[in-house]
C-alpha positions in Angstrom: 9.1 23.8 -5.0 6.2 21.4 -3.9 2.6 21.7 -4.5 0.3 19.3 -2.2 -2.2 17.9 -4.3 -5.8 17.5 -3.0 -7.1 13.9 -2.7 -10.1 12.1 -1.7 -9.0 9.7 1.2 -6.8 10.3 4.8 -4.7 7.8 3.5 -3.6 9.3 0.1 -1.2 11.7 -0.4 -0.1 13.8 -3.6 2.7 15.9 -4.4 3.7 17.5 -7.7 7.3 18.2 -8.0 9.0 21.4 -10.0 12.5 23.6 -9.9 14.0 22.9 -7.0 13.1 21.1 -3.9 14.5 22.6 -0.6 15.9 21.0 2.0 13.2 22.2 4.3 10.3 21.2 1.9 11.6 18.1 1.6 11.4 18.0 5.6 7.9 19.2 5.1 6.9 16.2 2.7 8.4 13.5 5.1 6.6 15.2 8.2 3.7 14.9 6.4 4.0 11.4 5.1 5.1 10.6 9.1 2.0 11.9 10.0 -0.2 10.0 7.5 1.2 6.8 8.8 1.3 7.8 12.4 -2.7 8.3 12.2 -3.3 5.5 9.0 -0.4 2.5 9.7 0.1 2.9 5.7 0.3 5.3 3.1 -0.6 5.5 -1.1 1.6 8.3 -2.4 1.4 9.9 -6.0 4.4 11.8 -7.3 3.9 14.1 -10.1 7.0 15.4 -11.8 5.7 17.2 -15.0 9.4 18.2 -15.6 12.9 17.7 -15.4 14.2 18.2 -11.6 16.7 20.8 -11.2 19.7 19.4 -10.0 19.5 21.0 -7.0 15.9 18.8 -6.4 17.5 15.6 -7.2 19.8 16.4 -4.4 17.3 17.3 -1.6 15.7 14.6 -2.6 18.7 12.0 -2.7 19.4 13.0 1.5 15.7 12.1 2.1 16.0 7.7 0.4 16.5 7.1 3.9 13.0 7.6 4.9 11.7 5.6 2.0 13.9 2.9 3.4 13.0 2.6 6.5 9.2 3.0 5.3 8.7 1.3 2.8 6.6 -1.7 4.3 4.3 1.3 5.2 3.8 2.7 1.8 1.4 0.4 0.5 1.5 2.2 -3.2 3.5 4.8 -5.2 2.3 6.5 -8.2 4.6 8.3 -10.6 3.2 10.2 -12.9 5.9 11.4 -15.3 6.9 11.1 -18.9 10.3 10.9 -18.1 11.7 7.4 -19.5 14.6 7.0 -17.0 11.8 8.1 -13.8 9.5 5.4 -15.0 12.7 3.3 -15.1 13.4 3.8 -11.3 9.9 3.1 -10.7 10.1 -0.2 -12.2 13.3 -1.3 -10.1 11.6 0.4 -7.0 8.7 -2.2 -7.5 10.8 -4.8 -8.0 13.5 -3.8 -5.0 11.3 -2.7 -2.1 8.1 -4.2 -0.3 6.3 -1.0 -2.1 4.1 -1.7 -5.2 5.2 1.2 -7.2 3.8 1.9 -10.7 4.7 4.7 -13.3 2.6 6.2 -14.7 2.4 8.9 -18.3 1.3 12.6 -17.3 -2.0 11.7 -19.4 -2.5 8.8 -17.3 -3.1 10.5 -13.6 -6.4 10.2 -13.5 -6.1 5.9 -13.6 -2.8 6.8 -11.1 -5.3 7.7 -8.9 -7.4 5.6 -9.3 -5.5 2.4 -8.5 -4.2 4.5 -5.3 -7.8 4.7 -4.4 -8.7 1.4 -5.0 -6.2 -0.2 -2.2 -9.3 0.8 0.3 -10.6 -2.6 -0.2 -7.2 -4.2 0.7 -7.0 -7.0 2.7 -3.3 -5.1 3.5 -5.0 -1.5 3.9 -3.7 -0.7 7.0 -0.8 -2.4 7.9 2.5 -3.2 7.1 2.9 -5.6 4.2 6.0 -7.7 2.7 6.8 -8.0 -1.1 5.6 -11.5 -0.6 2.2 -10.5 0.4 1.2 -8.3 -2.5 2.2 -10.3 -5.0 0.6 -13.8 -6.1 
């Protein structure tokens, strides 16, 4: 199941993760990220996983890469807020791999995780599509 977590700005959205993620909720959270970048151009994202996905989750979530693949110029930051080594792993090579500036980020550390996400308002970027080599110096 998903829980839509309550942020500050149009542009920011937050999820936290748990059990198993349906196929349809997993629809629900792309719909909603569509819509964000429909009505924004780009999108900051914070995932919360405070436990080990089912199996099951992993899966829903595995048929769904596609839309982070063909979005990822339009998610202008990713949050992960885990304390799960190998997630914060993945998060790392996601940052590295994709135009997406993607940072993990310890359970006791969401607060700063949302912080960051909320500070891309003053970027040059907010708004548009960017390329790895326009977020990086």
């Amino acid at each position: 199941m998903y829980q839509q977590l309550k942020t500050n700005h149009d542009h920011v959205l937050g999820y936290q993760l748990s059990g198993t993620i349906t196929e349809d909720e997993a629809k629900e959270i792309l719909a909603q990220l569509s819509s964000v970048i429909d009505r924004e151009q780009t999108v900051c994202l914070l995932v919360r996983l405070p436990e080990e996905p089912e199996h099951a989750q992993l899966a829903a979530l595995n048929q769904n890469l596609r839309f982070f693949r063909d979005h990822a110029d339009r998610i202008e930051r990713y949050a992960l807020v885990t304390n799960r080594t190998s997630y914060k792993w993945a998060a790392r090579a996601a940052d590295v791999l994709t135009p997406m500036d993607v940072r993990p980020y310890p359970l006791e550390e969401e607060e700063e995780a949302w912080r960051w996400l909320e500070s891309g308002d003053d970027s040059p970027l907010r708004g548009r599509p960017q390329r790895a080599s326009e977020r990086r110096p």
